[in-house]
Structure formats: structure tokens, C-alpha cells
C-alpha positions as CSV (number, residue, x, y, z in Angstrom):
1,X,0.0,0.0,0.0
2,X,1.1,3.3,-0.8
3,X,0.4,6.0,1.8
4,X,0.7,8.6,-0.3
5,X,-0.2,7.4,-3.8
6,X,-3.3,9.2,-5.4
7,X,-5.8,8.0,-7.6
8,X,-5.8,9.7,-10.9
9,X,-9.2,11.5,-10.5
10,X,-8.1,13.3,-7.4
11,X,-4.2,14.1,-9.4
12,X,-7.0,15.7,-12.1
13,X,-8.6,18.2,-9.8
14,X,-5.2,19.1,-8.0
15,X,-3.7,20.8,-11.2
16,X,-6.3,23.4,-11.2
17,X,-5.5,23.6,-7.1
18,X,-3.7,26.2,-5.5
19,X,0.0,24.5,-4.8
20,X,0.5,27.2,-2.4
21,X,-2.1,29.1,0.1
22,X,-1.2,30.8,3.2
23,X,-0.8,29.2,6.5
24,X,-2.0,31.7,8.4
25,X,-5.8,31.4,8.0
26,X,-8.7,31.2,10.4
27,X,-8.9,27.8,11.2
28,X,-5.4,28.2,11.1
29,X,-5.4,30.7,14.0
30,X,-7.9,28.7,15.4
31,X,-5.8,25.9,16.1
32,X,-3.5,27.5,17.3
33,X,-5.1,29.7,19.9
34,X,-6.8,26.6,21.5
35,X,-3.4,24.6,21.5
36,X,-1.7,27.0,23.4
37,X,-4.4,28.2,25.7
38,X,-4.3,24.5,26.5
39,X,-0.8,24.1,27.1
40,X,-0.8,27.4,29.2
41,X,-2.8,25.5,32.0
42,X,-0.8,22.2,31.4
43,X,2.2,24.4,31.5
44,X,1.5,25.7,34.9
45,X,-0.2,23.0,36.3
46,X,1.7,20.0,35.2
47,X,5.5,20.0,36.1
48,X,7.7,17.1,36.1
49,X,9.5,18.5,39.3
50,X,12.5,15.9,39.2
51,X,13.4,16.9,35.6
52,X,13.1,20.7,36.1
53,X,15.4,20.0,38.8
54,X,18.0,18.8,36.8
55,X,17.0,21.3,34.0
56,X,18.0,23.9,36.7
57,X,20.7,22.6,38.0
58,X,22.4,22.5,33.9
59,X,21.6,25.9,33.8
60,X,22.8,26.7,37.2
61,X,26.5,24.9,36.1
62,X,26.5,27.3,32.8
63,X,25.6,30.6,34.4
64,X,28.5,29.9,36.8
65,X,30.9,29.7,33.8
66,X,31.2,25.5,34.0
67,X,31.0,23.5,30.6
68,X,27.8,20.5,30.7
69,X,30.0,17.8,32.1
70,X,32.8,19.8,34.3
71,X,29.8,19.1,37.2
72,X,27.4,16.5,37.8
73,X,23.8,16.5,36.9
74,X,23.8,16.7,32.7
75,X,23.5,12.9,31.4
76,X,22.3,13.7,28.2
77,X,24.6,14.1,24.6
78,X,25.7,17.6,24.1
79,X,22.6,19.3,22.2
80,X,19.8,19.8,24.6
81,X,22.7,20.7,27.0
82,X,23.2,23.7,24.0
83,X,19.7,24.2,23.7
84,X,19.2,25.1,27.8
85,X,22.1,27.3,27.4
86,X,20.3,29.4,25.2
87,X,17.6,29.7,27.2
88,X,19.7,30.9,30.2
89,X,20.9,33.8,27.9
90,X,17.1,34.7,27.2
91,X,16.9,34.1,31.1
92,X,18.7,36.7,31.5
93,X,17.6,38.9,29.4
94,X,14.3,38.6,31.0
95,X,15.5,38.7,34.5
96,X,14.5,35.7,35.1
97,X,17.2,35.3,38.5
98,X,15.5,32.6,40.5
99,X,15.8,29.1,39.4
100,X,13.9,27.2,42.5
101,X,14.0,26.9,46.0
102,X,14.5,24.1,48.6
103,X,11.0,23.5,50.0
104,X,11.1,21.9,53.6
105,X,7.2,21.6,53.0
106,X,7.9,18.7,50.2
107,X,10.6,16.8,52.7
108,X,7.8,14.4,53.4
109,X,7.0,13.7,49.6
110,X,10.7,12.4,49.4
111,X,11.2,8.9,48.7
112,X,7.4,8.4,47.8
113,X,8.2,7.7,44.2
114,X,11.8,7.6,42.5
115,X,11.0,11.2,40.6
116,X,10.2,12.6,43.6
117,X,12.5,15.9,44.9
118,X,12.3,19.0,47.6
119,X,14.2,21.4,45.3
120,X,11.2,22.6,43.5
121,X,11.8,25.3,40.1
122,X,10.1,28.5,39.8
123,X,7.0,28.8,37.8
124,X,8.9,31.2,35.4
125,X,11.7,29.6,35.2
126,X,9.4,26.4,33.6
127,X,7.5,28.7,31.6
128,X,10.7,30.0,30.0
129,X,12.1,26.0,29.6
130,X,8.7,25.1,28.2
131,X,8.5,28.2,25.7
132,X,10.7,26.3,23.6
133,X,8.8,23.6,23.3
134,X,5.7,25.2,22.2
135,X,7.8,27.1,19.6
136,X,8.7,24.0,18.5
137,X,5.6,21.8,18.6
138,X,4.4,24.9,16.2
139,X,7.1,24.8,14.1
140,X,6.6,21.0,13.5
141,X,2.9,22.0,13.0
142,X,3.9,23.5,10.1
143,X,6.3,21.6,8.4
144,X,3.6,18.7,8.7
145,X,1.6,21.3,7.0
146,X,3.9,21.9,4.3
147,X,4.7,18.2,3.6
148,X,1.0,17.5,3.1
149,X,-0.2,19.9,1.1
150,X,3.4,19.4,-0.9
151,X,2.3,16.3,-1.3
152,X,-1.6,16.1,-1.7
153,X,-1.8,19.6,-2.9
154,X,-4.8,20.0,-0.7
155,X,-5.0,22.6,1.6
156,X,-7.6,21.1,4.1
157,X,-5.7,17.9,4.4
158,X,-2.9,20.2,5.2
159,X,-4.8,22.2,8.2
160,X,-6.1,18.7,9.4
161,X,-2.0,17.7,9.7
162,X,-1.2,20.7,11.5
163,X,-4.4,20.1,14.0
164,X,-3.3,16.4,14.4
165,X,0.0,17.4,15.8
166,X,-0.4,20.6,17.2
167,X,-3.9,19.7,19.3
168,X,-2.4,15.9,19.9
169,X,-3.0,15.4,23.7
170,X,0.5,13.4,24.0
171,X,2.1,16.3,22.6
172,X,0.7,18.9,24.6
173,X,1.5,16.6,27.9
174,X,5.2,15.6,27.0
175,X,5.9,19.0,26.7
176,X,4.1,20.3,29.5
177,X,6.0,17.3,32.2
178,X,9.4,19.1,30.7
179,X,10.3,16.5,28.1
180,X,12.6,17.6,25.0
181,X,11.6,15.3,22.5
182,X,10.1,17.7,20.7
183,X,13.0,18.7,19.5
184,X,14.3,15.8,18.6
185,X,11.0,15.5,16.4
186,X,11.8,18.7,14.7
187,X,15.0,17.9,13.6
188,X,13.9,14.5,12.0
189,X,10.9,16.5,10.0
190,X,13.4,18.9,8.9
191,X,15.9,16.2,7.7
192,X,13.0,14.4,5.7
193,X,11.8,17.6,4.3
194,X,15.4,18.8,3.1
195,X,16.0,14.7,1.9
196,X,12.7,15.0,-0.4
197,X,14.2,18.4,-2.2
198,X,17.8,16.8,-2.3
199,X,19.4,19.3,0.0
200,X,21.7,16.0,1.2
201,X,24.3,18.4,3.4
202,X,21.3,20.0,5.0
203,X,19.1,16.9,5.6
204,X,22.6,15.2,7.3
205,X,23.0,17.8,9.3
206,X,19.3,17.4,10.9
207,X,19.3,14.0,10.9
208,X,22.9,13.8,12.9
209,X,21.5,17.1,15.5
210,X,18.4,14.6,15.3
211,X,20.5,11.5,16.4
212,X,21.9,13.2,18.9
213,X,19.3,14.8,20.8
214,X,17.8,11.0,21.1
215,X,19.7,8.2,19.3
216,X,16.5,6.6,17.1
217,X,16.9,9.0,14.4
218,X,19.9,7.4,13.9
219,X,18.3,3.9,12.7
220,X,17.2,5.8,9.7
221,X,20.0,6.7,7.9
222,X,19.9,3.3,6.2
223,X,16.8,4.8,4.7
224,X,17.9,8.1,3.6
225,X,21.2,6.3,2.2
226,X,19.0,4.2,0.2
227,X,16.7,7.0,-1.0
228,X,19.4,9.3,-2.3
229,X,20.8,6.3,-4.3
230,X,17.7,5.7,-5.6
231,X,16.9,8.8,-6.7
232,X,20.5,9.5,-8.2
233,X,21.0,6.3,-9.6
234,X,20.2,7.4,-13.1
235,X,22.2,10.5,-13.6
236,X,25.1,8.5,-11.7
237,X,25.7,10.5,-9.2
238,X,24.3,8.4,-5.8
239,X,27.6,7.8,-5.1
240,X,28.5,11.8,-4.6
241,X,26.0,12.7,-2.7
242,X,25.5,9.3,-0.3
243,X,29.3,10.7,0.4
244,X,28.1,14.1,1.1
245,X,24.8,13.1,3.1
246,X,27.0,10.8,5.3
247,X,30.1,13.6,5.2
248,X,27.5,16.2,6.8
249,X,26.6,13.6,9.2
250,X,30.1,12.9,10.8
251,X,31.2,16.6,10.5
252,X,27.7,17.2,12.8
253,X,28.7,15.5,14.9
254,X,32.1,16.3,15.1
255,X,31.1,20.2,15.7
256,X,28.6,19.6,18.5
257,X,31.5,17.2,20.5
258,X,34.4,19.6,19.7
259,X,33.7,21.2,23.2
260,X,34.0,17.6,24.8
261,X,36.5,16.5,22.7
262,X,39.1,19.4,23.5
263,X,38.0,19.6,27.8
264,X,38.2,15.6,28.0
265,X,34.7,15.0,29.0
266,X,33.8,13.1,25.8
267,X,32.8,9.7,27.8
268,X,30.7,11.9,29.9
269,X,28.1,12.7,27.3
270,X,27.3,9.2,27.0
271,X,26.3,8.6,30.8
272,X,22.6,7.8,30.1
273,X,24.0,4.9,28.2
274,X,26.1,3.5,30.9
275,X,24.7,4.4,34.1
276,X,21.5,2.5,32.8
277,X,23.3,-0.2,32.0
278,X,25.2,0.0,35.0
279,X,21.7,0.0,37.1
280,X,20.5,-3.3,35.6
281,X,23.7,-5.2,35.8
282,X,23.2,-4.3,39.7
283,X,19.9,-6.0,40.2
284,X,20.0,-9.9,39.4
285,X,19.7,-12.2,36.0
286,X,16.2,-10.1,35.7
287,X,18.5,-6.7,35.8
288,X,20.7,-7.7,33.6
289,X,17.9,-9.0,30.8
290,X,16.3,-5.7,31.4
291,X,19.7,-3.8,30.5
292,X,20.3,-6.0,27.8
293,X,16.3,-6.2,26.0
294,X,16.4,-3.0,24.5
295,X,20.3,-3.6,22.5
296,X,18.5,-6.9,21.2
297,X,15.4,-5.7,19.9
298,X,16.9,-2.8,18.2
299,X,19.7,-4.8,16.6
300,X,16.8,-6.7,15.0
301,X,15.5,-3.5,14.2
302,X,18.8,-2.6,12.5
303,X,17.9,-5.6,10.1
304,X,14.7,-4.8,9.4
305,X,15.0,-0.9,8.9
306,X,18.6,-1.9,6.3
307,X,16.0,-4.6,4.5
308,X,13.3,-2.2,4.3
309,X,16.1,0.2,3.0
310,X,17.8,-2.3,0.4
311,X,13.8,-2.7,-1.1
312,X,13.7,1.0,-1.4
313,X,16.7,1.8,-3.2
314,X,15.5,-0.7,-6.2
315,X,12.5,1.6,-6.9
316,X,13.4,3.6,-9.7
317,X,9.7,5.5,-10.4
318,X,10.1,9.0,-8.9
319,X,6.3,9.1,-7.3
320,X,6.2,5.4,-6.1
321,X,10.1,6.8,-4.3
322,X,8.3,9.3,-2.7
323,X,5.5,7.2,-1.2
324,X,7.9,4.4,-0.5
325,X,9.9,6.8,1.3
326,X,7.0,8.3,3.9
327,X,5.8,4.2,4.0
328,X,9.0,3.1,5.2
329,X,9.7,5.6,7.5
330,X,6.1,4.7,9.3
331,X,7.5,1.1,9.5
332,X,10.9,1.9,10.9
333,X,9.5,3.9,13.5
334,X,6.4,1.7,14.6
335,X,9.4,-1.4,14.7
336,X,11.4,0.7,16.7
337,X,9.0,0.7,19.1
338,X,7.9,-2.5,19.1
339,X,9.8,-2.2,22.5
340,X,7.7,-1.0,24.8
341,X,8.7,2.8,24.9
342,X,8.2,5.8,27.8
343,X,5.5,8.3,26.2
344,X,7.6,10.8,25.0
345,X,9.3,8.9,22.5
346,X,6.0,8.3,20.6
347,X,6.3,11.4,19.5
348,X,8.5,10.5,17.2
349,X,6.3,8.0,15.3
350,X,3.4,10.6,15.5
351,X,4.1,13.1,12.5
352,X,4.4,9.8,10.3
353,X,1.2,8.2,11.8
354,X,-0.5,11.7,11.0
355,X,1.1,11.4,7.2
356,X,-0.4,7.7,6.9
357,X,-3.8,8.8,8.2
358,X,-4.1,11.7,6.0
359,X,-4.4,9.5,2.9
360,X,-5.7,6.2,5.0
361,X,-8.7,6.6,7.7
362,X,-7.6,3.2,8.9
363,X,-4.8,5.0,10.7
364,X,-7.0,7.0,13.0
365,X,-7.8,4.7,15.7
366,X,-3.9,3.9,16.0
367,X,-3.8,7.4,16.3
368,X,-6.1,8.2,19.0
369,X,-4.8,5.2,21.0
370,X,-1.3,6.5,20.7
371,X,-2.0,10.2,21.6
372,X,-4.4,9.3,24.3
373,X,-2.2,6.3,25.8
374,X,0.9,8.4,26.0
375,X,-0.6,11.0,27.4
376,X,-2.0,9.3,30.2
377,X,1.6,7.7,30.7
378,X,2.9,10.9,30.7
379,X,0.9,12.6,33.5
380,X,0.5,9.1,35.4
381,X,2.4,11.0,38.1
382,X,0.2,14.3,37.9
383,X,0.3,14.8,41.9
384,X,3.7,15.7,41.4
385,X,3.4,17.7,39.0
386,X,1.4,20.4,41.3
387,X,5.4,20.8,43.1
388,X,5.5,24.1,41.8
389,X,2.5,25.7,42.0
390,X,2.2,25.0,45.9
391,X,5.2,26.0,46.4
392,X,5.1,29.5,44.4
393,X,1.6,29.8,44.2
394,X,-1.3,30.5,46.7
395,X,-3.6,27.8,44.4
396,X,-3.1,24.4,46.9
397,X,-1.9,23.9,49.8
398,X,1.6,21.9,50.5
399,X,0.2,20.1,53.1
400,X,-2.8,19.2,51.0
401,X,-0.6,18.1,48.6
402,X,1.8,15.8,50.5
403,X,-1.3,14.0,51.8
404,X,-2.4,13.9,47.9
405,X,1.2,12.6,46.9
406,X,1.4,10.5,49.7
407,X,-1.8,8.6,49.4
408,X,-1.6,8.5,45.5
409,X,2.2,7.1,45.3
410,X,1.1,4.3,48.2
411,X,0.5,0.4,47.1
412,X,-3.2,-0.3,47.3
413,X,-3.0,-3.8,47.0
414,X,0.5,-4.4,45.8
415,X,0.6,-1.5,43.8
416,X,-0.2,2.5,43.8
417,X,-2.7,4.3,42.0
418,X,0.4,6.1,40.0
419,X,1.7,2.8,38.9
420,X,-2.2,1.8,37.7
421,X,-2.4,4.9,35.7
422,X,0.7,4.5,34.1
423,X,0.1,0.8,33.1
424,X,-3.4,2.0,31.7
425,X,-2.0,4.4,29.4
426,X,1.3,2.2,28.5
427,X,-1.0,-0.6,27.8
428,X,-3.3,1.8,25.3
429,X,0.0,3.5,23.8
430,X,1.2,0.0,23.0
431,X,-1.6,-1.2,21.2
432,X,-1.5,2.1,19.0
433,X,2.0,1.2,18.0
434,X,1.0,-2.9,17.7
435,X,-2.5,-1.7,15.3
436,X,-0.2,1.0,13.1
437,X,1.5,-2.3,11.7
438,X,-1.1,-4.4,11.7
439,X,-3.0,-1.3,9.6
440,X,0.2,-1.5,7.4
441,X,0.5,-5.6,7.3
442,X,-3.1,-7.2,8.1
443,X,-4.3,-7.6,4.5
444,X,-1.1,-9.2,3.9
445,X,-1.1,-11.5,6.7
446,X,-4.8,-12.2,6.4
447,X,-4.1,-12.8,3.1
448,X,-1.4,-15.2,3.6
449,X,-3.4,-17.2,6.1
450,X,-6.2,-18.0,3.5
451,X,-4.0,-19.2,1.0
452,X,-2.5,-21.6,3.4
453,X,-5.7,-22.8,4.3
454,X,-7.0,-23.2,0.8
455,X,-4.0,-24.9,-0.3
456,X,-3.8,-27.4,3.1
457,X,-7.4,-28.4,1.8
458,X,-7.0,-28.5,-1.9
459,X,-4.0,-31.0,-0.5
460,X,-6.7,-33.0,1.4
């Protein structure tokens, strides 16, 4: 099936179509008003204390002059560390002074759940972290806008894109707990977008920030590699410009760990690697599987993504490239997550889920189930995330909080209410990733099935 593929009626009526109207329309504005008015009030009322800790404490370490490693508490790779110091320089510039406090109200909340911390961030300094993101959920708005109506040439379809990110409840929540994977989302969009108009220095450069801000970009450079040869093949010059893609990649990467490289803190910006590994090698055969699950799946995901790839570079028909391209990036990133993942990585699989179910209504359940699931996930610890309004704001009470925190974080029967909710909506997001490739395979497999059957009784 080809996602993207239209039937020659519809191709008819496009070519007296518009190829380009404005973004900025009504329903446009719209959209937009309602996404951010709700994200305002998850904004403030939904903080992911224990990460805005740590956010803090990064930007703490650069305001007092110290690189991201030469202190502890950054355990990411060296972009989002680059991104937060940005955002200290517009801290400034704002006068935003106070990072957070140390609340002796929230001592008794400690230990209640691993993500649980008495160093609570300031309401502005979260709504300056979280700014960001919402400029960049809306930029990624619009490139899903521009790829669709690039593609269909339909303006409507386009709007409905742009609503099915920017209103996505997953999307809003991520954000709003103080997860960057936004980010990492944009860059990936942008490295597909500059692939499709053969800007291959531009689209390695995304794709390497992309890896780097979260490393499952990275499994797709087997497909990019196989779509520029493909579409280069015939002029002969795939080999020139695989060598540039892939040049702009290293040198990417090269640029953004020059700063480790030179100050010997290079094996540093891989701690979220090794400490993880590290923690499950600490606790039993069980632990160690754990550690260990993950580096097996995706090395079978490495097979499938390079096998997917290999199929795509034989396509030599520009259109059927195009919609092999978005078809096999949908596959990659459902297979990728065939592991069960946190919520904030679906987000990466959503602008491609949106893509499919533009041109396929099949797709929509997976959808909701996906948005919905991961957003319950996401703010499965919600108590928590009231840390910062009780402690800057006269809206609740801390000691009506600790008792909320307390009671909602304590086993029931074996388990705590938090852990039920965040089952609930990993079991939903799960199924969304299990239906988008059964959506994609089903007929197939279906299929398959009845011709095994017929033959096992013509054999009879």
C-alpha cells in the first residue's frame, strides 16, 4: 500500500488547485489559539519536578561559567545541553534570577516515588524551559503542514496535519511534564523535508543534531542512504551525494562534541547509556535481561530498517520513491518501538502516523490510542506535578498536597494508584504502535493465512 499514492481523479482536480495558500488562516489561527491556551494551563499545572530540577541545576552549572559535564547532573549528549544554554541567555535577558528553591514543606513527599525531589523550580523559570517547546511543537505544526499539502496539494488535508499534531494530547502533555523530544521531532521532520528536495548536506546535518538529541533518528540513515541512491542512480551520481549526506553527518557530529573532545569530557556525554546499563547489571539475571532487551530488539530493528532500506533503493519511479519513502519511514518507527517505549518517545512515530492517516482513515484509531495512551503515561504521576504551584503559588496547599502525593504514590494492593495509571495508558500506547502495523501488514497476513488454508485443503 502506498500512503501517499493518489488516484488519478483526485491528481485531475489538483492541477487546477492552488500549490500554495497561506498558512495563516482562520482555522489556522484557530488551532493555534486553542493549543496554546491549553498548554498554558498544562504548563503551569503540570511540572515534572524531578526533571526541572535537573534542568536547573544545567543551567545553574552554565551561568557559573562551568561546561555540561565539568559538574554533575547533565546525562544527556551535548545538544539539549546547548539548547538550555540558550535559554539561560534569554533568562537573563528577561531577568528571570530565580531558578527554584528548597521546600522543607515537600521533605515528606521524598522517597514516595523515585521522581520525587524538595528542590522545586520556579514557575517562570518552567514557563521560559517550556517556551521552547511550544515554539517548537508549532514549528513542526507547520512543516507537517507543508509536507501535506506538498504532497496532496490540498489545503484542508494540510490544516487537518497541522491540528493532528499541534492539538495531539500526548504532545501537549510531554511538553508540559518538561520533556525535550520535541525537538528531537523537529529535527527529524526537517531532515526528511530537506532529503525530499535533495538538499543532502542540510538533511545530514538534521538528521545527525536529530540522532543526537535522542539516538532513534539514527536507525534511519539506512533509509535516507538508500533513498538518495535511488533517486540518483540514473544520472550516476548516488555515489557523490550518499558521500556528502553521510560527510555532513560525521562533521555534525564532530562540531557539536568539539567542546567535549578538547575539555576531555567526551565519555561523559554518554552517561545515560552507561549508568543505565550500569543500574541493571546491579539488580540480578532479571536486571541484567532488562539492560540487555532493548540492544537486542533494536539490533533486529537494525535488520529490518537496512532490509526495508535495500527494497527501497530498487525503486526507480520518482512518485512510487516518494511514497515508498514516507511508507517506510512509518514502518521503521512503529518497529522501533515495538519495544515497549516511555511516552515521550511516541512522538517520534506521530508526524508519520498523521502522514499515513491523511491518505488512509484506517490509521485514525492507532492514532487516538497513541496520543491518548501516551498522554495518560505521561501525566500518570500528575500529583507531582502540582510541586510548583504549591510551592510559588497560593492555588493548593503543600500540606494538602503531600497528603495527595502521599496517598496517591502508596501500594493499594500491591501497587499504587500512579503505577495503575501509568500501566493503563502504557497498555493503550502499546496497542496504538502494535495496530499501526497491523493497519500496514493485516491484509497481507490475512491474506497469507487464506491461502494456506486453501492450499492445506486442496491437498486433502
Amino acid at each position: 500500500m502506498n500512503i501517499l499514492r493518489r488516484p488519478s481523479s483526485e491528481a485531475e482536480e489538483e492541477d487546477d488547485a492552488p500549490r500554495t495558500a497561506s498558512f495563516i488562516c482562520r482555522s489556522v489561527l484557530i488551532i493555534i489559539v486553542a493549543g496554546v491556551l491549553l498548554r498554558l494551563i498544562m504548563d503551569i499545572f503540570l511540572t515534572q519536578a524531578y526533571d526541572f530540577y535537573h534542568w536547573g541545576v544545567i543551567v545553574q552549572n552554565i551561568n557559573s561559567g562551568n561546561g555540561l559535564y565539568e559538574l554533575t547532573g547533565y546525562f544527556y549528549t551535548p545538544p539539549w545541553g546547548y539548547v538550555l544554554g540558550l535559554t539561560a541567555f534569554f533568562q537573563d535577558v528577561l531577568g528571570i534570577t530565580a531558578i527554584g528553591d528548597h521546600i522543607t514543606g515537600m521533605f515528606p513527599a521524598e522517597g514516595a516515588a523515585w521522581s520525587t525531589t524538595s528542590t522545586i523550580t520556579t514557575i517562570a523559570f518552567n514557563m521560559s524551559v517550556k517556551l521552547v517547546f511550544l515554539i517548537s511543537d508549532l514549528v513542526i505544526g507547520y512543516l507537517i503542514f507543508w509536507l501535506v499539502r506538498d504532497v496532496t496539494k490540498d489545503h484542508k488535508k494540510a490544516i487537518l496535519g497541522f491540528a493532528l499534531w499541534f492539538l495531539a494530547p500526548c504532545v501537549i502533555t510531554v511538553a508540559a511534564m518538561g520533556m525535550f523530544d520535541t525537538l528531537c521531532v523537529l529535527m527529524t521532520v526537517l531532515a526528511v523535508i530537506m532529503l525530499r528536495k535533495d538538499r543532502y548536506i542540510e538533511s545530514g546535518v538534521m538528521l545527525s543534531m536529530a540522532a543526537l538529541m535522542k539516538f532513534f533518528p539514527g536507525f534511519l540513515v539506512f533509509i535516507f542512504i538508500a533513498y538518495i541512491i535511488s533517486k540518483n542512480r540514473e544520472d550516476g551520481t548516488h555515489v557523490k551525494k550518499t558521500v556528502m549526506f553521510l560527510a555532513a553527518v560525521a562533521v555534525t557530529a564532530l562540531v557539536l562534541f568539539l567542546p567535549q573532545l578538547l575539555d576531555g569530557t567526551f565519555m561523559d556525554s554518554f552517561l545515560f547509556i552507561t549508568s543505565r546499563v550500569d543500574e541493571g547489571m546491579g539488580t540480578g539475571v532479571i536486571g541484567v535481561i532488562a539492560a540487555y532487551a532493548a540492544l537486542i530488539v533494536y539490533a533486529f530493528v537494525i535488520v529490518i530498517v537496512i532490509i526495508l532500506a535495500m527494497r527501497m533503493s530498487k525503486i526507480t519511479d520518482g512518485e512510487k520513491l516518494d511514497s515508498a519513502l514516507f511508507d517506510t519511514l512509518l514502518i521503521a518507527m512503529a518497529a522501533i518501538f515495538i519495544y515497549p517505549p516511555t511516552p515521550q518517545y511516541i512522538l517520534l512515530l506521530l508526524p508519520f502516523v498523521i502522514i499515513a492517516l491523511i491518505r488512509d482513515r484506517r490509521y485514525l484509531i492507532p492514532y487516538c490510542l497513541l496520543t491518548v495512551g501516551a498522554a495518560v503515561a505521561s501525566v500518570s504521576g500528575w500529583p507531582l506535578g502540582l510541586a510548583s504551584v504549591a510551592a510559588h503559588m497560593d492555588i493548593i496547599n503543600m500540606g494538602s498536597l503531600i497528603d495527595l502525593i502521599q496517598s496517591y504514590t502508596s501500594p493499594l494492593i500491591g501497587i499504587s494508584m500512579m503505577e495503575i495509571v501509568s500501566l493503563v495508558g502504557l497498555a493503550v500506547q502499546y496497542a496504538g504502535v502494535l495496530l499501526v502495523l497491523w493497519v500496514r501488514f493485516g491484509e497481507r497476513i490475512k491474506t497469507a493465512i487464506r491461502r494456506q488454508t486453501d492450499a492445506e485443503r486442496t491437498a486433502e
